[in-house]
C-alpha positions as CSV (number, residue, x, y, z in Angstrom):
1,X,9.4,3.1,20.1
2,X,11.9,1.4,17.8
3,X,10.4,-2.2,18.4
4,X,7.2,-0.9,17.6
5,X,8.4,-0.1,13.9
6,X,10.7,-2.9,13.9
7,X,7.6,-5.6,14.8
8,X,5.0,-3.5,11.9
9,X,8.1,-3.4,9.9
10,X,9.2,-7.1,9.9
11,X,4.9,-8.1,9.6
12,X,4.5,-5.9,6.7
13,X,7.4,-7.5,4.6
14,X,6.9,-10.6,4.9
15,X,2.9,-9.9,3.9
16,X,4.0,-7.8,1.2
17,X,6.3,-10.6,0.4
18,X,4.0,-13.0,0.1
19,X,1.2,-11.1,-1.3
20,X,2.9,-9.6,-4.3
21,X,4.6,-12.6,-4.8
22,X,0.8,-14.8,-4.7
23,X,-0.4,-12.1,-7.0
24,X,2.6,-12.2,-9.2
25,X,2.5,-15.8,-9.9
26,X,-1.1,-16.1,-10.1
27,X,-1.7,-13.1,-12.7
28,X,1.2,-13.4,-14.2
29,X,1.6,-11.1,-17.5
30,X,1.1,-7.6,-18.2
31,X,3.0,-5.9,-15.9
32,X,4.6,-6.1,-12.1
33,X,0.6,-6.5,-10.8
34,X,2.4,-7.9,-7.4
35,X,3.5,-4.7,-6.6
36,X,0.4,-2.1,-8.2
37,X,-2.1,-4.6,-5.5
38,X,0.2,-3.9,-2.2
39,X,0.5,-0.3,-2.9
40,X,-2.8,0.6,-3.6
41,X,-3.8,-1.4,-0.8
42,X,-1.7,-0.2,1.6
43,X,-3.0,3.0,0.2
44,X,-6.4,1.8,0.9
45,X,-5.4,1.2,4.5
46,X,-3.4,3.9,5.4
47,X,-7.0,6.1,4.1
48,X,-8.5,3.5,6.6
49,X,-6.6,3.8,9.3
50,X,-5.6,7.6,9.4
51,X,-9.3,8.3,9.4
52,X,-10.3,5.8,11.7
53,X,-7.5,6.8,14.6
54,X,-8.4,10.3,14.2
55,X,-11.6,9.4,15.4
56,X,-10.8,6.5,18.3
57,X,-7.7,7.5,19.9
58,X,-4.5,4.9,19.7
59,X,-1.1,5.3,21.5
60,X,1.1,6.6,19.5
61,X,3.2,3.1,19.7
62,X,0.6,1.7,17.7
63,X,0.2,4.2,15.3
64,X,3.3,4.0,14.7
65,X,3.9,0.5,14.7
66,X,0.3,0.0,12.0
67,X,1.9,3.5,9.7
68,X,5.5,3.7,10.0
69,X,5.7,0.1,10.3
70,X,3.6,-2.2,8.9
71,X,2.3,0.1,5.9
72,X,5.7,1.6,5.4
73,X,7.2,-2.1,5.1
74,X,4.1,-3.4,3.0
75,X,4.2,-0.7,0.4
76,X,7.2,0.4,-1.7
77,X,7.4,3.3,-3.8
78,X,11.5,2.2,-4.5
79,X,10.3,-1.2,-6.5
80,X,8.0,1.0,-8.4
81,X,10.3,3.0,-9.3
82,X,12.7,0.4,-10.4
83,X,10.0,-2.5,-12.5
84,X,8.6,1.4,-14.6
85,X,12.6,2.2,-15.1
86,X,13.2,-1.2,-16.3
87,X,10.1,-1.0,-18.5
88,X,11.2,2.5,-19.7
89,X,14.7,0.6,-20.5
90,X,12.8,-2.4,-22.5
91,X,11.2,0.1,-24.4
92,X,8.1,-0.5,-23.6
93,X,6.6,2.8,-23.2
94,X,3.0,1.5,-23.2
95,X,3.1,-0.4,-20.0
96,X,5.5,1.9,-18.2
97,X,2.8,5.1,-18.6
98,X,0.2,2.6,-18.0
99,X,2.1,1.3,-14.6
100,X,2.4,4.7,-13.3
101,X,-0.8,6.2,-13.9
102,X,-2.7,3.4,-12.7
103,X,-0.5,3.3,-9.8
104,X,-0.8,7.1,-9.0
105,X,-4.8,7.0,-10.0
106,X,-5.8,4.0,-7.9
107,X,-3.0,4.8,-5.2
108,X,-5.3,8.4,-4.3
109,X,-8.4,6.4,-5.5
110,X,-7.6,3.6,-2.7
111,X,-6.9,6.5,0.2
112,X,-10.0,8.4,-0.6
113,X,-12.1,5.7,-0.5
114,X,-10.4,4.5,2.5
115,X,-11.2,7.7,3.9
116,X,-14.5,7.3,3.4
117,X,-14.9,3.6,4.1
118,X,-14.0,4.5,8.0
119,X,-15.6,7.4,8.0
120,X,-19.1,5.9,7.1
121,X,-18.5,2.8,9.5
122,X,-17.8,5.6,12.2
123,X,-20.8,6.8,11.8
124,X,-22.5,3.6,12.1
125,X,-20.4,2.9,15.1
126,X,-21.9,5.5,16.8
């Protein structure tokens, strides 16, 4: 089971890596944007995916490998934690409280309508 987590693991950092870093550099400015896009996204997918392998049955190497793996690698609660902290420490209180609540809003936002996304193309699946 371990190289299932290891290969989602190693494939979700280096997309996280390069996604947040894309996002970072191309929208540079408010606050760490790089890291709000992969979390609610992975959020997004693990809504997505959840759903969609209660419904079509997966091993559980794969679900493993696509949950523990790849999402748990592509997301990251610990660098949220750390950019809000060093915000709180900056003294910027405004984008700190903005940081987290959009992160916590769109975060549920992203798994409910993730949720929903597979379960309406379920439906159309047949």
């Amino acid at each position: 089971m371990w190289i299932f987590v290891t290969v989602g693991g190693a494939t979700g950092a280096l997309a996280r890596y390069w996604l947040s870093g894309w996002v970072d550099e191309t929208f540079a400015g408010f606050f760490p944007l790089g890291t709000l896009v992969v979390n609610v996204l992975g959020s997004f997918l693990l809504g997505f995916g959840m759903q969609t392998m209660e419904a079509v049955p997966v091993s559980a190497e794969v679900r493993t490998m696509l949950t523990i793996g790849f999402l748990a690698a592509f997301t990251t609660f610990s660098t949220f934690s750390y950019e809000t902290v060093m915000l709180l420490r900056d003294g910027d209180w405004t984008r700190a409280t903005l940081y987290t609540g959009l992160s916590f809003v769109l975060g549920l936002t992203a798994v409910l309508v993730g949720i929903g996304a597979a379960s309406v193309l379920l439906k159309v699946r047949g």
